[in-house]
C-alpha positions, 0 to 999 in steps of 0.5 A, a space after each residue: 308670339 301673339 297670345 290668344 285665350 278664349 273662351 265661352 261660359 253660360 250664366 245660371 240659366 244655361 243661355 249666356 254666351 261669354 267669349 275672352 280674347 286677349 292679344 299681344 303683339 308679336 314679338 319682334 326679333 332684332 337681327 344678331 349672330 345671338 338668334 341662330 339657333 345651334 349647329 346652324 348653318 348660317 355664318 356668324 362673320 361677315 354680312 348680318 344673316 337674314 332674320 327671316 332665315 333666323 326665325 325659320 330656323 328657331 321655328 324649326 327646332 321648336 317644331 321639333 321639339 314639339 314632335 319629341 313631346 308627341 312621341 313620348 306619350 305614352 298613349 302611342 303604345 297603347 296599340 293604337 295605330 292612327 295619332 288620333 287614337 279615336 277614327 273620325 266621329 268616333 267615341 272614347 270613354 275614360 272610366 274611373 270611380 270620383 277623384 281617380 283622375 278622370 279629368 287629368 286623363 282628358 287634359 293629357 289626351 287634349 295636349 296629345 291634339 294641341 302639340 299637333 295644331 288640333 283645336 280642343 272644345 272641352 266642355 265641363 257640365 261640373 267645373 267653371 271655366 276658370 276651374 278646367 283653366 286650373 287643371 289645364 295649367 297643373 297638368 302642363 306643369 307637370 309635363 314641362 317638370 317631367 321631360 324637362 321642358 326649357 320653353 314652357 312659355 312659348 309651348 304655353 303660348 303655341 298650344 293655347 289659341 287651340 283650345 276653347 272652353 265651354 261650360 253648361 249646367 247638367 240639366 241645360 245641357 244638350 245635344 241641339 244647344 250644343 249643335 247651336 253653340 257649334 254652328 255660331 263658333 264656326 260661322 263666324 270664324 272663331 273656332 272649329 273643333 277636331 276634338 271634343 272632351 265631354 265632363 260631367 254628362 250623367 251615364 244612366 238610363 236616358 244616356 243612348 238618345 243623347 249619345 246617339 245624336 252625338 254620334 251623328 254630329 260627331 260623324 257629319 263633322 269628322 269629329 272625335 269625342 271623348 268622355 269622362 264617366 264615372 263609375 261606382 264601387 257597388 256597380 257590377 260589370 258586365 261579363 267581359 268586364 265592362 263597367 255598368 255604365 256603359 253596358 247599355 251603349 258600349 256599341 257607340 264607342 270605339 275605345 274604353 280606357 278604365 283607370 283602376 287603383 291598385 293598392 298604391 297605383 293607378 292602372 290603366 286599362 284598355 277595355 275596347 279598342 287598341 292592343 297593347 304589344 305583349 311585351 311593352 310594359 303596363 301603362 300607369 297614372 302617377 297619383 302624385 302628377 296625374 300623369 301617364 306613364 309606363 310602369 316599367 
C-alpha cells in the first residue's frame, strides 16, 4: 500500500512553498489459502487461487468497510440530503467561542470526504503544519477507538494521499495568492481539490471582499468550502439567532452549524441549511473525544 504525505508551508514572509512526499513500495501479496478473505468463494483445495482474484476480494471488503464508516456519521442526519453536505461552490460555517472544538469538527467533516476518495486542501492561518498533522491523527484515533476500527494502518494508509495541508500567516493570506497556489497544484498534477477547510480567517468588517472572491472560485471550481468562525461570549446575535459574525454575510453561506456548550455538553446546532427529522435525536460533541455523536 504506497504511502503518499504531502504537504505545503509558508516561511515568515508568507512566499515559501514547501512540499513533502514520502513513498513506499507497494506491498506485495504472496498467493496462499491464508489471503481469502472470509466467506469467500474461491476453493481452498486444489489449484492455488489466483492472487489478483485474492486482492480484489480483500479490496472489496475494505471498501466496504469504509462505506460502514461513511454511513455512521452522524452528519448524515442532520437533514442534509446530498453527501457532500455543501452544493457545489457553496459555503459552510462552524461556529463556536475559542477551545470549543472548531477545529475537531472540520477534521470529522474532511474524513467525511477522504473515505470517499474526495481530495481535502485544509488551510490553517493559526497552526503549523505539523500542529493540523496532530489534530488529524488524535481525531483518526478517536474514530478508530469509537467504532472499533481493526485497519487503522491501511485506512490511515487509504485516506492520507487525499488530503494536502497549507499553511499562511493571517495577514499574508489571500484570496489571489490562494488562487495562485491552486493553479500550481493543479497544473502540475499534484493535487486538485473538491473540498477546502479554511482555519483562522478573521470574520470582521472587511470579511465580504474576500469571501465574495471565494465564492466565485469556489463556484468556477465546483468546490466546497468550509469555515471555522469563532464568536464571542459578549457578542449579540441576531434576531433569528445567528451569531454576529456572520450577520453581515450570512447570504453567502448555504449551511451554519453553531457548537454551544451546555453545562457539561456540546450542542450542535443547525443554524441555516438542512432539518434534522423531529423525531431523530440531538446531535452532540463528546468534550473528551471531540466527536460527533447522537445524544440519544
Amino acid at each position: 500500500m504506497a504511502r503518499i504525505e504531502r504537504f505545503e508551508d509558508t516561511d515568515e514572509s508568507g512566499t515559501r512553498h514547501k512540499a513533502h512526499i514520502s513513498a513506499q513500495a507497494p506491498l506485495r501479496v504472496k498467493p496462499s489459502r491464508h489471503n481469502l478473505a472470509p466467506n469467500s468463494e474461491l476453493e481452498t483445495r486444489g489449484p492455488k487461487p489466483d492472487p489478483a482474484r485474492v486482492i480484489y476480494l480483500k479490496k472489496r471488503n475494505f471498501n466496504m468497510f469504509k462505506k460502514d464508516l461513511i454511513l455512521r456519521n452522524p452528519l448524515r442526519l442532520m437533514g442534509h440530503e446530498t453527501e457532500d453536505i455543501l452544493p457545489k461552490g457553496g459555503f459552510g460555517a462552524v461556529l463556536a467561542r475559542a477551545g470549543v472544538g472548531k477545529t475537531a469538527f472540520l477534521v470529522q467533516l474532511a474524513f467525511n470526504s477522504l473515505l470517499r476518495n474526495k481530495n481535502v486542501l485544509h488551510i490553517s492561518l493559526d497552526d503549523p503544519v505539523k500542529k493540523v498533522c496532530l489534530w488529524y491523527e488524535e481525531v483518526f484515533r478517536n474514530i478508530a477507538h469509537q467504532y472499533n476500527v481493526k485497519q487503522t494502518d491501511q485506512l490511515w494508509e487509504a485516506i492520507l494521499p487525499y488530503r494536502f495541508i497549507m499553511t499562511f500567516k493571517v495577514e499574508g493570506f489571500s484570496v489571489p495568492k490562494l488562487e495562485e497556489r491552486l493553479t500550481d497544484l493543479t497544473e502540475q498534477g499534484i493535487f486538485l481539490p473538491h473540498m477546502i477547510l479554511i482555519d483562522g480567517l478573521p470574520f470582521d468588517e472587511t470579511v465580504r471582499k474576500p469571501l465574495s472572491d471565494l465564492k466565485t472560485l469556489a463556484i468556477n471550481h465546483s468546490m466546497h468550502v468550509w469555515f471555522a468562525v469563532r464568536i464571542h461570549r459578549h457578542e449579540r446575535p441576531g434576531p433569528d439567532g445567528m451569531p454576529a459574525p456572520l450577520l453581515q454575510v450570512a447570504d453567502l453561506f448555504e449551511v451554519a452549524i453553531q457548537l454551544q456548550p451546555v453545562g457539561k455538553e456540546i450542542h450542535v446546532r443547525g443554524l441555516k441549511g438542512g432539518t434534522a427529522p423531529s423525531d431523530h435525536p440531538a446531535l452532540l460533541l463528546d468534550p473528551s473525544t471531540m466527536l460527533i455523536k447522537d445524544k440519544g
